[in-house]
C-alpha positions in Angstrom: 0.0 0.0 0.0 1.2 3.6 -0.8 1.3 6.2 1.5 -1.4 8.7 0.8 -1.6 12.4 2.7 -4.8 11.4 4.4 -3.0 8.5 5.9 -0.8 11.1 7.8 -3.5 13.9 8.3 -5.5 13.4 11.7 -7.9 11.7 13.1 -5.8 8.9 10.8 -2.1 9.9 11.4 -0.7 12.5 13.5 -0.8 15.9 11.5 -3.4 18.4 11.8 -4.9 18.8 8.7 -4.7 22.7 8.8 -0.5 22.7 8.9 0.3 21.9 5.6 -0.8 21.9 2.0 -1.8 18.1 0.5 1.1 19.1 -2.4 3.3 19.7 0.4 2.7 16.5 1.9 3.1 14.9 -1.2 6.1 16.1 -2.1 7.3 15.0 1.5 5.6 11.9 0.4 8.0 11.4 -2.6 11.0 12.2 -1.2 10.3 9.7 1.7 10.4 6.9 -0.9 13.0 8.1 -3.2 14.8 7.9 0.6 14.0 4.1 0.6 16.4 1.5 -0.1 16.3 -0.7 -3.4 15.4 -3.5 -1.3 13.0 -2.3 0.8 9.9 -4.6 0.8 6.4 -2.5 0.2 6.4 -2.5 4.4 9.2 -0.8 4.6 8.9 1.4 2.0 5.7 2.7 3.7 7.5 3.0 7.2 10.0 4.9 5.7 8.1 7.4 3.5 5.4 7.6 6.9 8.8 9.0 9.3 10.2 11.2 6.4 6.8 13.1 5.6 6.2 13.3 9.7 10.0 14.6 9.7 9.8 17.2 7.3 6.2 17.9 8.1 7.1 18.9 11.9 10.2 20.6 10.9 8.1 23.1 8.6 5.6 23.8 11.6 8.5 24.2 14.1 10.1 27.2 11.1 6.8 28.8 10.9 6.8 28.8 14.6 9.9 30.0 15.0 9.1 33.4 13.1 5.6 33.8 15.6 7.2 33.8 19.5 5.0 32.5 22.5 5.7 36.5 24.1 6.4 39.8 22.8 9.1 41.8 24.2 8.3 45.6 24.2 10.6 48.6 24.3 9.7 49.4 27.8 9.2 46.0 28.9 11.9 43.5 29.4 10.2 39.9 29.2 11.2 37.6 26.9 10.3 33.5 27.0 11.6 30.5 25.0 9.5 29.4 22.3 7.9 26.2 23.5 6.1 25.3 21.0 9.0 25.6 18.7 10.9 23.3 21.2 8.0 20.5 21.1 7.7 20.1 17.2 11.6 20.4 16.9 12.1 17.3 19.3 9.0 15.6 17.3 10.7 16.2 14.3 13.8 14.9 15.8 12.2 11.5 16.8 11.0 10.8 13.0 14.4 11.5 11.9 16.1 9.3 14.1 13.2 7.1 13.5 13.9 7.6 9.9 17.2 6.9 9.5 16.6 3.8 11.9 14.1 2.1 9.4 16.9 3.2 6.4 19.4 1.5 8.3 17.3 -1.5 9.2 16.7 -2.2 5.9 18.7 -5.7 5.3 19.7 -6.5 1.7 18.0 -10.0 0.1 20.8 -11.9 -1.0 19.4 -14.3 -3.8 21.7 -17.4 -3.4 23.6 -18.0 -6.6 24.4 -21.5 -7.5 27.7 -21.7 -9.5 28.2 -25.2 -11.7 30.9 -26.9 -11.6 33.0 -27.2 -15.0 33.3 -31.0 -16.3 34.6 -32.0 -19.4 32.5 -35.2 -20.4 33.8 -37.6 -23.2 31.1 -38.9 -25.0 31.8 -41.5 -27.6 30.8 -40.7 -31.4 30.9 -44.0 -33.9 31.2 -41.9 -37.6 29.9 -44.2 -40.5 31.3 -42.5 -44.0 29.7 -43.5 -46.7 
C-alpha cells in the first residue's frame, strides 16, 4: 500500500490537517520513498516514507513557529520567554528523523543465493559411419 496524505493527516495519522498543504505533503511523500532502499519490501517502503513526511512535516511547523514567538518583548518591557512550541515540534521532528534513518538503516539487503556449476569436461563416444 502507498502512503497517501490522508494516511498522515488526523484523526488517521498524527498531523493536523490545517498545517500543511496536500502538495506539500506529497512532495514529502515522494522524497520519503526516493529515501527508501532498493530492497525495501512494500512494508518498509511505507514505514520509511510515513517517518520522512512526519519529519519534514514537523520541521516546517517548528520554522513557521519559530518566526511567531510565545511572548512579545516591548521597548519598555523587558520579558522575553523560549519558544515552547517551537521546542515541542523540533524534538517531534527529531524522533521521526532518528526514526527515519533507523528504518533506512534496518533495511537488510536480500541476498538471492547464486548457484555456480561446476566445470566437467564429459567424453562422450561418437561412432562416424562414412559413406
Amino acid at each position: 500500500m502507498a502512503v497517501l496524505p490522508v494516511d498522515l493527516i488526523l484523526p488517521t495519522g498524527n498531523m493536523p490537517e490545517d498545517w500543511h498543504s496536500v502538495e506539500s505533503i506529497q512532495e514529502w511523500i515522494a522524497l520519503g520513498v526516493v529515501t527508501a532502499p532498493v530492497e525495501s519490501s512494500e512494508e518498509q517502503i511505507d514505514a520509511i516514507t510515513t517517518a520522512y513526511a512526519y519529519y519534514r512535516g514537523y520541521r516546517a511547523k517548528a520554522a513557521v513557529l519559530l518566526g511567531s514567538p510565545d511572548s512579545v518583548t516591548l521597548p519598555a518591557v523587558s520579558v522575553s520567554q523560549s519558544n515552547g512550541r517551537y521546542d515541542r515540534m523540533m524534538a517531534a521532528a527529531e524522533a521521526y528523523r532518528l526514526e527515519w534513518e533507523e528504518l533506512v538503516a534496518g533495511v537488510v539487503p536480500v541476498v538471492t543465493p547464486v548457484v555456480l556449476m561446476e566445470s566437467r569436461t564429459v567424453t562422450v563416444p561418437i561412432s562416424h559411419r562414412w559413406v
